[in-house]
C-alpha positions in Angstrom: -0.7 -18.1 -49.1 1.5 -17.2 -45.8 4.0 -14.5 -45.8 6.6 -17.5 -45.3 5.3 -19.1 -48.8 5.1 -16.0 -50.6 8.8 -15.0 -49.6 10.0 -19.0 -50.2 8.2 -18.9 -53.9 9.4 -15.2 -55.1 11.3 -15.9 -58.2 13.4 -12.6 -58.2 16.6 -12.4 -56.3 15.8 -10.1 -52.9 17.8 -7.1 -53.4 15.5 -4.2 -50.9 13.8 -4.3 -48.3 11.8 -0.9 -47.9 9.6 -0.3 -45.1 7.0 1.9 -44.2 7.3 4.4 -41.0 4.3 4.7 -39.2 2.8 1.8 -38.0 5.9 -0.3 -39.1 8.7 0.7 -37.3 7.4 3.9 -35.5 4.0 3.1 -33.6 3.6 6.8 -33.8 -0.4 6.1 -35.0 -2.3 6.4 -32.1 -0.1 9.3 -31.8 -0.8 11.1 -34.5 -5.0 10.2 -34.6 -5.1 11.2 -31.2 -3.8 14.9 -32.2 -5.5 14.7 -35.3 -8.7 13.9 -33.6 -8.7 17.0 -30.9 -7.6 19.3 -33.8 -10.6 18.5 -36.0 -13.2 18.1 -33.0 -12.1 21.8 -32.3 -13.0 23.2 -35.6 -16.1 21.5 -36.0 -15.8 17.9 -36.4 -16.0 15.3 -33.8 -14.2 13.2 -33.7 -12.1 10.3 -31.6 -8.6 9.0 -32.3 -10.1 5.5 -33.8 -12.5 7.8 -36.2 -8.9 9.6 -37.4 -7.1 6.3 -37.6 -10.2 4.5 -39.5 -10.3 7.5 -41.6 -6.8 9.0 -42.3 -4.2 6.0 -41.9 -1.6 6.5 -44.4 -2.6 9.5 -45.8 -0.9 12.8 -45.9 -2.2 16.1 -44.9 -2.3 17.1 -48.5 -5.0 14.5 -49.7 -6.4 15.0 -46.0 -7.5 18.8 -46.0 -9.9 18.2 -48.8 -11.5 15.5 -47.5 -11.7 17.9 -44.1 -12.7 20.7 -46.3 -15.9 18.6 -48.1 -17.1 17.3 -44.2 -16.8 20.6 -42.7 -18.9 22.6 -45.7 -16.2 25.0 -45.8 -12.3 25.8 -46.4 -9.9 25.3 -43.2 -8.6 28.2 -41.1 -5.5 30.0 -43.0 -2.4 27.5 -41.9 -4.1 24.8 -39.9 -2.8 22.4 -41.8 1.4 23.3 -41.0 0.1 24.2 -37.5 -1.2 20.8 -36.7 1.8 19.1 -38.4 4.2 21.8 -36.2 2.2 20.3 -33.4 2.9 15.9 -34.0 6.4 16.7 -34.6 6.3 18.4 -31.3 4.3 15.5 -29.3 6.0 12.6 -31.4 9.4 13.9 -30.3 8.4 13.1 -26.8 6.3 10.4 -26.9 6.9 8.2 -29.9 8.4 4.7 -29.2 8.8 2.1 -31.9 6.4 -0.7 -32.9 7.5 -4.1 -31.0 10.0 -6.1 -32.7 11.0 -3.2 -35.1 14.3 -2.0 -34.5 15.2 -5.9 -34.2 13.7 -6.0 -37.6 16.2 -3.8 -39.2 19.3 -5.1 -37.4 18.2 -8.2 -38.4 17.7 -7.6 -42.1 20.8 -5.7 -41.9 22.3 -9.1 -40.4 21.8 -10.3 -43.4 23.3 -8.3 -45.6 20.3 -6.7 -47.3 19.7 -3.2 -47.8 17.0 -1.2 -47.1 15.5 1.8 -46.5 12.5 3.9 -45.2 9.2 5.1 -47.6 6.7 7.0 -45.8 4.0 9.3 -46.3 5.4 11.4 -43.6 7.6 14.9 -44.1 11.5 14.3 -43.5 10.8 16.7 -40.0 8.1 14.8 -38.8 10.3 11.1 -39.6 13.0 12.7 -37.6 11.4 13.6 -34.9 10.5 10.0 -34.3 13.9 8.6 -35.7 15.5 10.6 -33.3 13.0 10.0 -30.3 13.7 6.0 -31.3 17.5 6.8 -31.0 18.1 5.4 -35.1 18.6 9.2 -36.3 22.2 8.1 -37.3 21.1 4.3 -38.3 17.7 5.6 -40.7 20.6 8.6 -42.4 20.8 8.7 -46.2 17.6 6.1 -45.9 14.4 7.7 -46.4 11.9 9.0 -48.4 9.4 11.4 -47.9 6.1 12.0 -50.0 7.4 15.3 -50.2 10.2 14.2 -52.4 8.4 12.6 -55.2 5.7 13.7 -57.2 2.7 11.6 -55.5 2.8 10.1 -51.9 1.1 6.7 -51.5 -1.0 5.1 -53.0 0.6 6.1 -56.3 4.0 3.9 -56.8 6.4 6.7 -57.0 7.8 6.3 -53.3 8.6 3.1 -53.8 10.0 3.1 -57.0 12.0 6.2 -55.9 13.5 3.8 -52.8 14.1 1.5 -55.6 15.6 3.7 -57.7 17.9 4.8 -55.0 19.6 1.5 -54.4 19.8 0.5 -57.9 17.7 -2.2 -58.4 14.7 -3.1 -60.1 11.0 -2.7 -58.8 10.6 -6.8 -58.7 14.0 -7.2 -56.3 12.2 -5.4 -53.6 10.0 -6.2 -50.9 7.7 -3.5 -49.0 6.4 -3.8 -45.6 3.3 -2.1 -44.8 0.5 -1.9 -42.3 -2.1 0.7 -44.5 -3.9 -0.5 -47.4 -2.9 2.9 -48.9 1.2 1.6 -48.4 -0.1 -1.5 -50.0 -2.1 -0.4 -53.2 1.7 1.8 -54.0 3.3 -1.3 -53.3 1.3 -3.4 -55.6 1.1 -0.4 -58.3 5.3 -0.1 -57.9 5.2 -3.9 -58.8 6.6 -5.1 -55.6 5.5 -8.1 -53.4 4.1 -6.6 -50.1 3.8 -7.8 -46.6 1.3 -6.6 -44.7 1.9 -6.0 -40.7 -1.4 -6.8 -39.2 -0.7 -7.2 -35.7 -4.7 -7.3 -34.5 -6.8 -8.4 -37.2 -6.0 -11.6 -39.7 -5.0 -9.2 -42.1 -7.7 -9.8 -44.7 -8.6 -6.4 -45.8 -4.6 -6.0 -46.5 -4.9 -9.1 -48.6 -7.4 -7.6 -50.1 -5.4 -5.1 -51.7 -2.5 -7.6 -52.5 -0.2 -7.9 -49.3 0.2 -10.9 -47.6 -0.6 -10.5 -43.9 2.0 -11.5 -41.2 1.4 -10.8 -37.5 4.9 -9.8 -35.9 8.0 -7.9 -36.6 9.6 -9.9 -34.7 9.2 -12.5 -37.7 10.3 -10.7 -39.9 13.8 -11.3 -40.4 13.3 -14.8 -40.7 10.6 -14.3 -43.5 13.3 -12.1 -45.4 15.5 -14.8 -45.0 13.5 -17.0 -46.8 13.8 -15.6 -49.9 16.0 -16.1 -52.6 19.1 -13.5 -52.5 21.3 -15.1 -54.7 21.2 -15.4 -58.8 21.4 -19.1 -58.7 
């Protein structure tokens, strides 16, 4: 199945679109491995920013450290964790841009009169510090939802049905767009049909994990459009 036939054969009425942060509309990832990848090869573990990407994308620092903790043989300095995150706010807030085709994304979705909103692993400082890089501070305001506001981040379904929850409608009006298999096993586990940005591989290990691959944002608002948004 293509995203287009997935979005043409959903049988709920669209409602939500919620999409993922990093990797989705912030291309913040290479980013973010790249700092993660210095910090860790300076305690110990070497490492390159593909290693951090292959091994961390989509997690947060909280299910990271003891994964850290088990390769290293030993517990982390005393606040490396909230230093390194004090550090990617400060280097995402001067060199984060967004992912091709995503801020056309959201205007166009918007164009359409659908809601949606932002669910990300990511703190709310470390989202705003990109948001506000990307200039769509004002535009993401009253949006998003952090990990940190719900009782389990990805890959439990809490984000998601917390973005959900937010706008009022039920878990099967929504649609979630992710790059991470992490963002996609919450989206399946929330109940929500996923699509799964894959703009350099044919997407088949997101499939694997129940999102349908499509290959650019710039697509995407004509795949929303697709679906069915009205109770016929």
């Amino acid at each position: 199945m293509t995203a287009l036939e997935l979005m043409r054969a959903r049988q709920a009425v669209l409602r939500l679109v919620i999409f993922d942060c990093d990797g989705v509309i912030a291309d913040s990832e290479p980013v973010s491995s790249r700092v993660v990848a210095e910090e860790l090869t300076g305690i110990g573990w070497p490492m390159t920013a593909a290693d951090s990407d292959r091994l961390f994308l989509g997690m947060t620092f909280f299910d990271m450290v003891p994964m850290i903790e088990r390769r290293l043989g030993h517990k982390l300095p005393p606040g490396w964790d909230e230093r390194v995150k004090g550090r990617l706010i400060t280097v995402l807030s001067s060199e984060v841009t967004p992912v091709a085709g995503a801020l056309e994304a959201l205007q166009g979705v918007s164009a359409l009169g659908l809601p949606w909103r932002v669910a990300s692993n990511s703190s709310h400082e470390e989202m705003h510090a990109k948001f506000t890089r990307m200039g769509i501070a004002t535009t993401v305001a009253g949006r998003v939802h952090s990990h940190r506001d719900v009782a389990q981040g990805k890959p439990a379904p809490d984000l998601f049905l917390a973005a959900a929850a937010a706008e009022g409608v039920a878990p099967g009006e929504c649609v979630v767009i992710e790059d991470s298999l992490t963002g996609a096993r919450a989206a399946a586990a929330a109940g929500m049909d996923c699509l799964g940005y894959a703009p350099h591989s044919d997407g088949a290990a997101l499939r694997a994990v129940g999102a349908v691959p499509f290959a650019s944002m710039f697509d995407l608002p004509a795949l929303i459009a697709a679906a069915r948004r009205e109770t016929p």
